[in-house]
FILORO-362089 format. One line per 5 residues: number of its first residue (from 0); their letters; for each residue x, y, z of C-alpha. Coordinates in Angstrom, 1 decimal. Layout:
NUM	A	X:Y:Z ~ ... .
//
This chain:
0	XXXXX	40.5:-2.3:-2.1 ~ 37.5:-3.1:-4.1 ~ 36.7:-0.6:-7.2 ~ 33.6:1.6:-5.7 ~ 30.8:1.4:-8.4 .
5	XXXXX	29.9:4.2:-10.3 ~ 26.2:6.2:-8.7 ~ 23.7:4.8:-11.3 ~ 25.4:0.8:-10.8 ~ 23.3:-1.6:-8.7 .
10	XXXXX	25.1:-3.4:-7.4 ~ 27.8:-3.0:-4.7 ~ 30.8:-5.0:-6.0 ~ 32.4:-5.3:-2.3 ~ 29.3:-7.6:-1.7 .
15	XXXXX	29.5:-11.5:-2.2 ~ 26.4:-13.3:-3.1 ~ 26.1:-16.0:0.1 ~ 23.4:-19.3:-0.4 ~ 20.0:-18.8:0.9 .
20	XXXXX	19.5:-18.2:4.5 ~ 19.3:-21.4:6.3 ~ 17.1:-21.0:9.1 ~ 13.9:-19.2:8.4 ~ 13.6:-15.5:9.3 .
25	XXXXX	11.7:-14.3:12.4 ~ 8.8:-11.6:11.0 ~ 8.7:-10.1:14.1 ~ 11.6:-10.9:16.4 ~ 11.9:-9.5:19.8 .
30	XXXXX	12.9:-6.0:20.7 ~ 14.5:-4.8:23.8 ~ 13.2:-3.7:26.6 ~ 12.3:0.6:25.2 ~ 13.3:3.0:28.0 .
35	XXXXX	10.1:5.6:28.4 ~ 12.5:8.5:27.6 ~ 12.8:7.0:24.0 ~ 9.1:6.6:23.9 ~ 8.3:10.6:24.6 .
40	XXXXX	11.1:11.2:21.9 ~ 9.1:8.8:19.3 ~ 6.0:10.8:20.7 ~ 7.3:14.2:20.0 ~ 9.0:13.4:16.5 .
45	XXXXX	7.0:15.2:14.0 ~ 5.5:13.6:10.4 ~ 8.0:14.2:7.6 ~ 8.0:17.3:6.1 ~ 6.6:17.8:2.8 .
50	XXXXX	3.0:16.3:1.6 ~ 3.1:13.5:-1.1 ~ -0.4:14.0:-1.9 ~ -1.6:16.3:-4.3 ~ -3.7:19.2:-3.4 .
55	XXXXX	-6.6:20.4:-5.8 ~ -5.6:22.1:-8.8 ~ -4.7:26.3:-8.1 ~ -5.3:27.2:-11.3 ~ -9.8:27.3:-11.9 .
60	XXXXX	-9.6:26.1:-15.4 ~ -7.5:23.3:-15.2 ~ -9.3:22.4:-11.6 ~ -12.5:22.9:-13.6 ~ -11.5:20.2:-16.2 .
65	XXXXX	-10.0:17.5:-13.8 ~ -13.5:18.0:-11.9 ~ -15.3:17.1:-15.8 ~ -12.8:14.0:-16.0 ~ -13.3:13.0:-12.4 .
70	XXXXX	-17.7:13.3:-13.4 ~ -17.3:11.6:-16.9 ~ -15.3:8.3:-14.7 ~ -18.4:8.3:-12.3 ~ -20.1:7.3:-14.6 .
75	XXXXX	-19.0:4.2:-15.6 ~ -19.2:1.0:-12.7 ~ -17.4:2.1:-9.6 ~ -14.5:-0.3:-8.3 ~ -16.9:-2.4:-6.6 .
80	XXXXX	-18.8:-3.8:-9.4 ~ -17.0:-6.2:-11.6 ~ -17.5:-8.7:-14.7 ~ -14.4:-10.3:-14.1 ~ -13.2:-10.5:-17.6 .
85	XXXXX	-9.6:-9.1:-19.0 ~ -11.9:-9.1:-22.8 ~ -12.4:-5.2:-22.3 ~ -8.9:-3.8:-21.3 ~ -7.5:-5.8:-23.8 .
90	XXXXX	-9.3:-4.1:-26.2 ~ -8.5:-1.3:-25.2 ~ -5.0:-2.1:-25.0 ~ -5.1:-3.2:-28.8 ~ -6.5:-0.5:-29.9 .
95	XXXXX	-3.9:2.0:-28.0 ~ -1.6:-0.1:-29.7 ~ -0.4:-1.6:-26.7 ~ 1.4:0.5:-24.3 ~ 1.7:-1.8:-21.7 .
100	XXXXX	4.5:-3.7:-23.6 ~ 6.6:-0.6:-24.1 ~ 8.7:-0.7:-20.7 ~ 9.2:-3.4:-18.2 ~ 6.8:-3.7:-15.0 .
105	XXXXX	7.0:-5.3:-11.2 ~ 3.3:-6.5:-10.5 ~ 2.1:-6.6:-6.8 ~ -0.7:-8.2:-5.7 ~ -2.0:-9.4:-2.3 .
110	XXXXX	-4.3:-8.3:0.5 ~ -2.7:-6.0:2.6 ~ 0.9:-3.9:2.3 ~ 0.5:-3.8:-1.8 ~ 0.4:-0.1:-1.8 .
115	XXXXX	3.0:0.8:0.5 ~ 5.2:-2.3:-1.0 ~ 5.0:-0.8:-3.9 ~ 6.0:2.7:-3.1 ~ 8.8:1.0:-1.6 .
120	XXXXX	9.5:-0.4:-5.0 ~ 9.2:2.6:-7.0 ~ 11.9:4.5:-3.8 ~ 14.3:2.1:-4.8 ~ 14.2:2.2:-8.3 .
125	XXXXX	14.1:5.8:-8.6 ~ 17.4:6.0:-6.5 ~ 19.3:3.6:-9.3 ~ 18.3:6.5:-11.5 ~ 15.9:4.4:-13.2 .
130	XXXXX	12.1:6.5:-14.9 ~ 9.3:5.3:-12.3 ~ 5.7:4.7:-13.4 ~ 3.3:3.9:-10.7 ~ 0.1:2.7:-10.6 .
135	XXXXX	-1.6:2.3:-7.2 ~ -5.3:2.0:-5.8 ~ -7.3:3.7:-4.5 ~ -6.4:7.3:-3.6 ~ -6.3:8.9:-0.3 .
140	XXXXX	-7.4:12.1:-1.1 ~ -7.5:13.2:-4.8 ~ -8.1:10.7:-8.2 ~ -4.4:11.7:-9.6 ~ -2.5:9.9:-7.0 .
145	XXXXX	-3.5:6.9:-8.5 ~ -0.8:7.6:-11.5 ~ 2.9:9.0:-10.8 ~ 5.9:9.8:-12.4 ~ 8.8:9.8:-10.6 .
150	XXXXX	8.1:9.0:-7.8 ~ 5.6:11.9:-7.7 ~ 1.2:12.0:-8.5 ~ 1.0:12.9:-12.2 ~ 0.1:16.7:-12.7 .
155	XXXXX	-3.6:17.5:-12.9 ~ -2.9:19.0:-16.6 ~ -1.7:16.1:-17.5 ~ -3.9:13.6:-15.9 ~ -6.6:15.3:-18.2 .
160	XXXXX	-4.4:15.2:-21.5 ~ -4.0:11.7:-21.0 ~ -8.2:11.0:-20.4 ~ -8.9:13.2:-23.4 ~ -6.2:11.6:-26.1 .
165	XXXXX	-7.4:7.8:-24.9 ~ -10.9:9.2:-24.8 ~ -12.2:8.1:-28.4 ~ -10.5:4.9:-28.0 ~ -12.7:4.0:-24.8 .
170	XXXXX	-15.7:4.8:-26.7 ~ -14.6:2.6:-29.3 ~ -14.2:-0.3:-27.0 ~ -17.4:0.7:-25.4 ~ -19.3:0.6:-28.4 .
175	XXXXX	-18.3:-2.8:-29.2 ~ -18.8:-4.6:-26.0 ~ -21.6:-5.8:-24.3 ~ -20.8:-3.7:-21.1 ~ -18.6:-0.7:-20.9 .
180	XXXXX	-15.6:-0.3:-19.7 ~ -16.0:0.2:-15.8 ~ -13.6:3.4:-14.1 ~ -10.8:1.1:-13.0 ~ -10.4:-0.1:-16.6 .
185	XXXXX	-10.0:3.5:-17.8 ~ -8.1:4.4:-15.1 ~ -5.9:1.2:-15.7 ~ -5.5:2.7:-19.9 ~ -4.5:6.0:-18.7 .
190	XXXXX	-1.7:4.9:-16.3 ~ -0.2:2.4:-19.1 ~ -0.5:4.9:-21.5 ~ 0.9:7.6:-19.8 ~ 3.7:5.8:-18.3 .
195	XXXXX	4.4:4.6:-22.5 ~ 4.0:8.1:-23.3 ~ 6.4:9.7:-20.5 ~ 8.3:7.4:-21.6 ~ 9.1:5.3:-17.9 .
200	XXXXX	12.1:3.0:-17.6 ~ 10.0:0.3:-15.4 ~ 6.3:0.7:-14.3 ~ 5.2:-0.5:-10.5 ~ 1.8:-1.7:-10.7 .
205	XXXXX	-0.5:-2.7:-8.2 ~ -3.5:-4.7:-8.8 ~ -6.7:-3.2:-8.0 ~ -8.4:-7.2:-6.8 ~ -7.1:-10.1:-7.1 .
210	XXXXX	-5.2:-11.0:-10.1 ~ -6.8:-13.3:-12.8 ~ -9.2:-10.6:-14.2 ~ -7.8:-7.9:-12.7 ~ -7.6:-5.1:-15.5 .
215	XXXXX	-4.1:-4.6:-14.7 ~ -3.4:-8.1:-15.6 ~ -2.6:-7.8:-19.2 ~ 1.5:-7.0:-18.3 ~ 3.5:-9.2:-18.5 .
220	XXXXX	5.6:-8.8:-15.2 ~ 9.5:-10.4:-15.1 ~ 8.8:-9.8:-11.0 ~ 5.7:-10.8:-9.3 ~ 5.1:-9.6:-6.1 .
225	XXXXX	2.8:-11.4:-3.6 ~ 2.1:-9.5:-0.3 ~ 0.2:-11.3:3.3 ~ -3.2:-13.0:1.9 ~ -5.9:-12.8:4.2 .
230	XXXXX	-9.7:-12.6:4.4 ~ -11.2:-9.9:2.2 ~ -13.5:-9.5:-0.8 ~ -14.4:-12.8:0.3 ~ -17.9:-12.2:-2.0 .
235	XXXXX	-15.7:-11.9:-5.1 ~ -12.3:-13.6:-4.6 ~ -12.9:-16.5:-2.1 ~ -13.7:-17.4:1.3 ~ -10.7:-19.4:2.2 .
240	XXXXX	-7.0:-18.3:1.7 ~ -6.3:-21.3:-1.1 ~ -9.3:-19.8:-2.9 ~ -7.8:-16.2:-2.7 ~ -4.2:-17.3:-3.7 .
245	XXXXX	-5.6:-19.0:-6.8 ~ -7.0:-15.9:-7.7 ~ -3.8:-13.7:-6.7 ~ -1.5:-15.8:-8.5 ~ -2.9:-15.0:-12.2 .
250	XXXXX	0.0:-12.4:-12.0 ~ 2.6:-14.9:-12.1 ~ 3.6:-15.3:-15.8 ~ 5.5:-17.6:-17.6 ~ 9.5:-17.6:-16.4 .
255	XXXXX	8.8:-14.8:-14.1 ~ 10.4:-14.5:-10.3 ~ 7.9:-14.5:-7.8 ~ 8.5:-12.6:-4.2 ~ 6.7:-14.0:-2.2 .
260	XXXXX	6.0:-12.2:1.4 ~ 4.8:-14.7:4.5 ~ 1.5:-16.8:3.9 ~ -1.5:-18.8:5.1 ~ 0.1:-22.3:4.1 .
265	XXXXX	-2.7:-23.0:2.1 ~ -2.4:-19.8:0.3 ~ 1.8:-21.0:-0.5 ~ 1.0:-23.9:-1.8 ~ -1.7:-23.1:-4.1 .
270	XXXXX	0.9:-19.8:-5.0 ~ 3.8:-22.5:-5.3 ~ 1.5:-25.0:-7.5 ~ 0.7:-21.7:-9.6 ~ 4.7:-21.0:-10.2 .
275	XXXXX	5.7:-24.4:-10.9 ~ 3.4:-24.3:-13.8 ~ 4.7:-21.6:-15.4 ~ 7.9:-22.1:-14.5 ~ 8.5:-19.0:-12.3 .
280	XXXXX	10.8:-18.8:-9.8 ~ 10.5:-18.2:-6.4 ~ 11.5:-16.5:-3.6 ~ 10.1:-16.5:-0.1 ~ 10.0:-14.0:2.6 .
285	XXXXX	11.5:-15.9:5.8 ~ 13.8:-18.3:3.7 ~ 15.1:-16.6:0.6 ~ 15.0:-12.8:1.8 ~ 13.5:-11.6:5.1 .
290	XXXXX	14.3:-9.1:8.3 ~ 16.8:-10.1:10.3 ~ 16.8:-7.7:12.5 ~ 15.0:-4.3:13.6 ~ 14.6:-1.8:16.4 .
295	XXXXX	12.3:0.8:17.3 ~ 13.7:4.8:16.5 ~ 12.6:8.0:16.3 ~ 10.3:8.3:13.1 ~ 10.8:5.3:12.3 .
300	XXXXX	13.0:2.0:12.8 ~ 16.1:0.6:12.0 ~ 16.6:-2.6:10.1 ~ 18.6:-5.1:8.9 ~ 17.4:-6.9:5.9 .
305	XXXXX	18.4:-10.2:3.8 ~ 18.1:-10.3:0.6 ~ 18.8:-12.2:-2.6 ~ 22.1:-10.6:-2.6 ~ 23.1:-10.3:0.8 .
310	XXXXX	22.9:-8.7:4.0 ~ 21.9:-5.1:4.1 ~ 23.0:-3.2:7.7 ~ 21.9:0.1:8.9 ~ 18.4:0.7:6.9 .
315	XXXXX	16.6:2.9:8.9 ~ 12.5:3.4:7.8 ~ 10.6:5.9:8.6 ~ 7.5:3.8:8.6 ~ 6.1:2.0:12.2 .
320	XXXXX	5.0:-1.5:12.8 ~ 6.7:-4.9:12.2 ~ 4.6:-5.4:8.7 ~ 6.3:-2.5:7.2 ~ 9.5:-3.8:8.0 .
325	XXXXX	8.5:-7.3:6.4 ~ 7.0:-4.7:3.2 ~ 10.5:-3.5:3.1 ~ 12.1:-7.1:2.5 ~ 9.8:-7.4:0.3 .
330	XXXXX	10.4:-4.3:-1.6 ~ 14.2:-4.9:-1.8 ~ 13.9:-8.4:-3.2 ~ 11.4:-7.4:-5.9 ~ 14.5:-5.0:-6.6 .
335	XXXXX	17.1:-7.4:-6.6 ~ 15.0:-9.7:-8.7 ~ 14.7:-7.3:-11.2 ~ 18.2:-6.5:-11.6 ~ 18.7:-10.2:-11.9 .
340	XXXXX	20.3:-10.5:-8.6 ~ 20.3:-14.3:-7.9 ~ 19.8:-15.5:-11.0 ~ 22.5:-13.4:-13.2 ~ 24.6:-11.7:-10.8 .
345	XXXXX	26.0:-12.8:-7.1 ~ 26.6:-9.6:-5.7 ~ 24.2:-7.0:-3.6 ~ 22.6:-3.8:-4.4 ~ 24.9:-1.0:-3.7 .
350	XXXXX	23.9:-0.1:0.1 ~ 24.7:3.5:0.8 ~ 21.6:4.0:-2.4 ~ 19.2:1.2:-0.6 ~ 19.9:3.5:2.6 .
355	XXXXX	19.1:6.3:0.6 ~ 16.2:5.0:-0.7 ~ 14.4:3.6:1.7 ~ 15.1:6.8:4.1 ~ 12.9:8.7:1.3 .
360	XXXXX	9.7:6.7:1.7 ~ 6.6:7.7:2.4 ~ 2.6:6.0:2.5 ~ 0.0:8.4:3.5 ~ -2.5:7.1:5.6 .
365	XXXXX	-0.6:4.1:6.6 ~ 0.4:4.5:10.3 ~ 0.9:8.2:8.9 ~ 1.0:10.7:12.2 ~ -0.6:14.0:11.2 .
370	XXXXX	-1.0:16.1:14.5 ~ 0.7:16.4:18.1 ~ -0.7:17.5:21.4 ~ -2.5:14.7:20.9 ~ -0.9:12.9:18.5 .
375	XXXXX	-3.5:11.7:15.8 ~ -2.5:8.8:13.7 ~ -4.4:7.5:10.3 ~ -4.2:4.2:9.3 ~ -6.5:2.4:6.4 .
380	XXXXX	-6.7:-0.7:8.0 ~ -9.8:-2.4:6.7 ~ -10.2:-6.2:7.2 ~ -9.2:-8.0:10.3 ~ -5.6:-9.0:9.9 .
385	XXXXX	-4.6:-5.2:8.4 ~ -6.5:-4.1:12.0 ~ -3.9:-6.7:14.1 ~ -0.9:-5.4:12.4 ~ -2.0:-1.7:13.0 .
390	XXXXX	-2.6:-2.5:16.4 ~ 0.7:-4.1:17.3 ~ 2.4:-1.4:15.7 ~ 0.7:1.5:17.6 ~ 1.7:-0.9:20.7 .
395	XXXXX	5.1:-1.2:19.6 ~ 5.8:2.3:18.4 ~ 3.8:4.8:20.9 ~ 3.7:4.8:24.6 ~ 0.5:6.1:24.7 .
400	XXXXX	-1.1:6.3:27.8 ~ -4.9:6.6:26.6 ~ -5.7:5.7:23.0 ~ -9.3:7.0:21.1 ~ -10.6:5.2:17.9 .
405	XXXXX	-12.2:7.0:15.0 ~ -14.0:4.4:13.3 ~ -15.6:4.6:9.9 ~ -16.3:1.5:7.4 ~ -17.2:1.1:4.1 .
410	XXXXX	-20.3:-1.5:3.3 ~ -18.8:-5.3:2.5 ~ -16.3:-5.5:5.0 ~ -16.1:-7.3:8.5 ~ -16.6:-4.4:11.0 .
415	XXXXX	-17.0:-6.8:14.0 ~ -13.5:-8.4:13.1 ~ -11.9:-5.5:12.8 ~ -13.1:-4.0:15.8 ~ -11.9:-7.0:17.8 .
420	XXXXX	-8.7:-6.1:16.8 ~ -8.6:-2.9:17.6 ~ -10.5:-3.4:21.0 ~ -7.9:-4.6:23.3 ~ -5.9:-1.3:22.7 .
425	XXXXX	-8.9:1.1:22.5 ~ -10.2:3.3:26.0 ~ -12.5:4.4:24.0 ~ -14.2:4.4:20.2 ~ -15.9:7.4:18.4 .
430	XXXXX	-18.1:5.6:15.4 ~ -19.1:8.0:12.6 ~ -19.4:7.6:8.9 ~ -17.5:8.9:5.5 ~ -19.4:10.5:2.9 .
435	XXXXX	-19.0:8.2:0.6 ~ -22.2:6.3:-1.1 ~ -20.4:2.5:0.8 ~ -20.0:3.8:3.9 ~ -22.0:1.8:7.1 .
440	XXXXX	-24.1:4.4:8.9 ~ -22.9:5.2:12.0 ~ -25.9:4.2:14.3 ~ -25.0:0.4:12.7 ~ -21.9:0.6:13.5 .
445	XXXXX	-22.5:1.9:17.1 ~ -24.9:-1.4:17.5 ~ -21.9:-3.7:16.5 ~ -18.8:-1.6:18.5 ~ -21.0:-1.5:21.6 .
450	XXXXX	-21.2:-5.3:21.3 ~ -18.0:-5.5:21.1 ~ -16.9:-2.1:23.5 ~ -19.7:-2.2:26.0 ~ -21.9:0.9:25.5 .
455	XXXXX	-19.7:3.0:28.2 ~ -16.7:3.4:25.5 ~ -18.8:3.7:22.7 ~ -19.4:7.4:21.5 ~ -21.5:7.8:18.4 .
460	XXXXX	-20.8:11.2:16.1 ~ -22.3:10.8:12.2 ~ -20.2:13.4:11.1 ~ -16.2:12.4:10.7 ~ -15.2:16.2:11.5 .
465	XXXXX	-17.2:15.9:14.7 ~ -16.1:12.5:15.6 ~ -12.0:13.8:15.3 ~ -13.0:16.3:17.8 ~ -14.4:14.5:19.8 .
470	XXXXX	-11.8:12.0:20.0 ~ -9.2:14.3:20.5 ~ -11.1:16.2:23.3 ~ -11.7:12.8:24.7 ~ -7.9:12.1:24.7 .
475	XXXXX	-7.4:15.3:26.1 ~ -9.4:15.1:28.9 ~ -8.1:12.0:30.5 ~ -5.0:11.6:29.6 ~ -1.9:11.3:31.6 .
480	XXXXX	1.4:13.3:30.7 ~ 0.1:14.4:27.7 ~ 0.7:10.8:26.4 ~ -2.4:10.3:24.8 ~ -3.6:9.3:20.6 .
485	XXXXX	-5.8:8.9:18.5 ~ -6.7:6.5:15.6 ~ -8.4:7.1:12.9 ~ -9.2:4.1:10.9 ~ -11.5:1.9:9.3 .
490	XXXXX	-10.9:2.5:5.4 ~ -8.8:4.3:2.8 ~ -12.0:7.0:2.3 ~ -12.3:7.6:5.9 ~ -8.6:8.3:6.2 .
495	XXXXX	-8.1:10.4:3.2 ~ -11.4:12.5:4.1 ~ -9.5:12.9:7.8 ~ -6.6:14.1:6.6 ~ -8.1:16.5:4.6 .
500	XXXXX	-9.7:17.9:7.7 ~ -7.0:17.6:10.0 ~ -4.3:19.4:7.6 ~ -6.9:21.9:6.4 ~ -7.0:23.1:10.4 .
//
C-alpha cells in the first residue's frame, strides 16, 4: 500500500499523472432526467450558514474611521474612469518598496467567473495550509471585502491601518504625477501591501479590467488565469472578443502557465499568440483540464473534474449552474499549476483536501439563495453571456413553477441583451433602480423591458426595497405549490444593496 501523505503535502502519491485528455471535455454535458421530489428538496435546502461578508464595524470609533477612509477614496476617480497607464501604481509600488514582489501571486482575469474563480483559488490553497491574500472587485456590500486574509475580509481596524501607513506615500505619488492616483490604484497599494505586511504565503488577485493597464498588473504571476471572454466594457477594452483577449492577456508574463477556461476562438488565438511570445505555457479548459462529469444535488452539485494531475471523483460544490462547475476546473488547475503539477511533478493533489476545499466555498451574490417561502435568489449577472449562464442555472437547479425578476442596471451596460436572456425564464419583471450615482433610472429601463416583456409583465417600482416586495408578493400570489422564486439581478450594487435588505428583515 502506497505511504499516505502527510496533511499539509499536495499531492496524493497514490495518484499517477496520465497524458492529456484526448477528446475534449463537454462544459455542460447532459444530466439525467431530475425526479420533482429532488427538485422540492434542492427548493427547501437552506443557504449555508454563516455570512462571508462583513457587517459594519460594532465598535463607533473604529466604524467612524473606516467611514473617513471610505470618504477620503471617493474622492479620487471612481472605477469607471481610467488613464490606462501602469506609470502611477508603479510609483507607488517603488516607493512602498515593492510589496508586490514579496510573496508569490495567481492572477485572474476575464469577463465573467473571475471573482468566484478566484475564491475557489484562495479555498484550495488555504486547505494545503498555505497564508491566503486575496484581492477581488468590487464588493457586495462593504469596501473591506475587497482585501482578505485567510480566506476571510480584512478587519475594519486593520483596513484603516493599512490606508493610513501607505497614506503619505500616495500623496507623494500624487504630487508628482499629472493625475492622481484614482481609488482602484489605492485600493490596489493597500491589498499588496497588506498581504507583504501579513505576511501571505501566495496572493489571489483579480484584475479589476482588462489586463494591460490594469493597476493590478505590476505582479509578476507564475499562474495566469483566464476566465470566459465576452462582450463588456466594450467602450474601454474592445468591441470584438480578439480585441478583448489582447487586452486580457497583458497578465501573461514571461515563462508563466496560463489556465485558460473555454473561449470565443478569436479570443484563443489571440490569448495563444500572447503566450507563445512570452513563452508561457498553456493549459486549456476542455483539453488539458475540464469537468467530466456533474449532477445536480441538494445545495449544490456533484463533480468530477480532470485536471493536470488526474482525475478528481466525488467533489461536491455548493454553488449552482454549469459555469461554476467549469470555474471549478478552473480553480483546480490554477492549483495544480502552481504546485508545479505537470511540469515538475506527475502526481495529483491529494483528494480528500480538494474535497475539503471545495465543500467550503462560498460567492455571495452569485446564484447565492438568501430567503425561502419564496425562495429569493441574487445573482450579479451584468452583460449578456453572465445573464445566459444565470438563466440556465436557475433552469437547471430550481423547479420553480413561477419565476419574478428584480432588475436593476448600472449605466454602460447592455440592458436589452441582458434582458433577452433572462426573458424566456421570467413570468414577470419588477424594474427599479440602485442608489448608486451609475445606476439606469427605472422608468428607462421599464421603456426597454416592456419592449422586450410586453407591458403586461412589466411592473415598474423606483425603489429596490419596494421592487423585492413586490416581486415576492407577485410570486406569492400566483404560484403553484409554493414553487415559486425570485431573481434579483442586474449588477454587483443592486445585489449587494438586496441582500442588505433581505437579511436585515
Amino acid at each position: 500500500m502506497s505511504e499516505q501523505p502527510e496533511p499539509n503535502d499536495p499531492f496524493d502519491e497514490t495518484g499517477a499523472f496520465d497524458d492529456i485528455v484526448d477528446a475534449e471535455t463537454d462544459r455542460d454535458p447532459d444530466l439525467a432526467v431530475i425526479e420533482a421530489g429532488s427538485r422540492t428538496l434542492r427548493a427547501m435546502a437552506g443557504p449555508p450558514q454563516g455570512d462571508p461578508i462583513p457587517t459594519r464595524p460594532q465598535d463607533p470609533e473604529v466604524d467612524k474611521a473606516l467611514h473617513e477612509v471610505e470618504a477620503e477614496l471617493a474622492t479620487r476617480w471612481g472605477e469607471t474612469k481610467l488613464e490606462p497607464s501602469v506609470k502611477r501604481i508603479t510609483a507607488l509600488m517603488d516607493v512602498l518598496g515593492e510589496p508586490q514582489r514579496a510573496y508569490p501571486s495567481i492572477h485572474v482575469t476575464g469577463t465573467n467567473g473571475k471573482t468566484s474563480t478566484a475564491r475557489m483559488i484562495e479555498a484550495l490553497l488555504s486547505a494545503f495550509d498555505l497564508r491566503t491574500g486575496r484581492y477581488t472587485s468590487p464588493h457586495v456590500q462593504l469596501i473591506t471585502e475587497r482585501i482578505s486574509l485567510d480566506g476571510a475580509p480584512i478587519e475594519a481596524e486593520r483596513f484603516v491601518d493599512t490606508y493610513r501607513d501607505i497614506k503619505p506615500y500616495v500623496e507623494l505619488v500624487d504630487g508628482r504625477e499629472d493625475i492622481r492616483l484614482s481609488f482602484f490604484e489605492v485600493m490596489t497599494g493597500m491589498a499588496y501591501a497588506a498581504f507583504a505586511d501579513a505576511p501571505v504565503d501566495v496572493a489571489v488577485v483579480e484584475v479589476g479590467m482588462g489586463g494591460t493597464w490594469d493597476a493590478t498588473n505590476v505582479i509578476d504571476a507564475s499562474v495566469a488565469v483566464i476566465t470566459p471572454i465576452s462582450l463588456d466594457h466594450t467602450d474601454r477594452l474592445g468591441t470584438t472578443h480578439a480585441e478583448i483577449a489582447a487586452e486580457k492577456g497583458g497578465v501573461i508574463k514571461q515563462d508563466a502557465t496560463v489556465i485558460l477556461a473555454q473561449q470565443p476562438v478569436d479570443a484563443a488565438q489571440v490569448l495563444l499568440k500572447r503566450a507563445v511570445e512570452v513563452d508561457a505555457t498553456v493549459a486549456r479548459e476542455g483539453m488539458e483540464f475540464g469537468v467530466v462529469s456533474r449532477e445536480v444535488a441538494v445545495g449544490g452539485q456533484q463533480l468530477t473534474l480532470r485536471g493536470l494531475g488526474g482525475e478528481y471523483e466525488g467533489v461536491f460544490l455548493p454553488l449552482y449552474g454549469a459555469h461554476m462547475a467549469a470555474n471549478a476546473a478552473v480553480a483546480l488547475a490554477a492549483v495544480e499549476a502552481f504546485f508545479g503539477i505537470g511540469a515538475e511533478h506527475a502526481r495529483p493533489l491529494d483528494i480528500d483536501t480538494v474535497r475539503r476545499a471545495f465543500a467550503t466555498v462560498t460567492s455571495p451574490g452569485r446564484m447565492e439563495v438568501v430567503r425561502r417561502s419564496p425562495t429569493v435568489v441574487l445573482d450579479a449577472a451584468h452583460n449578456p453571456a453572465g445573464a445566459r449562464v444565470t438563466a440556465e442555472a436557475i433552469t437547471e437547479s430550481f423547479g420553480f413553477s413561477r419565476l419574478v425578476g428584480v432588475f436593476a442596471a448600472s449605466d454602460g451596460k447592455d440592458v436589452r441583451g441582458v434582458l433577452e436572456a433572462f426573458e424566456p425564464i421570467f413570468a414577470e419583471i419588477v424594474v427599479t433602480q440602485n442608489s448608486t450615482h451609475r445606476a439606469i433610472g427605472a422608468d428607462e429601463l421599464a421603456a426597454i423591458a416592456v419592449e422586450v416583456f410586453g407591458g403586461d409583465r412589466v411592473q415598474v417600482e423606483p425603489r429596490l426595497d419596494d421592487a423585492i416586495e413586490a416581486a415576492i408578493t407577485l410570486a406569492e400570489e400566483e404560484a403553484e405549490y409554493g414553487g415559486a422564486g425570485v431573481l434579483v439581478t442586474g449588477s454587483v450594487f443592486t445585489v449587494g444593496e438586496a441582500r442588505l435588505l433581505l437579511k436585515r428583515n
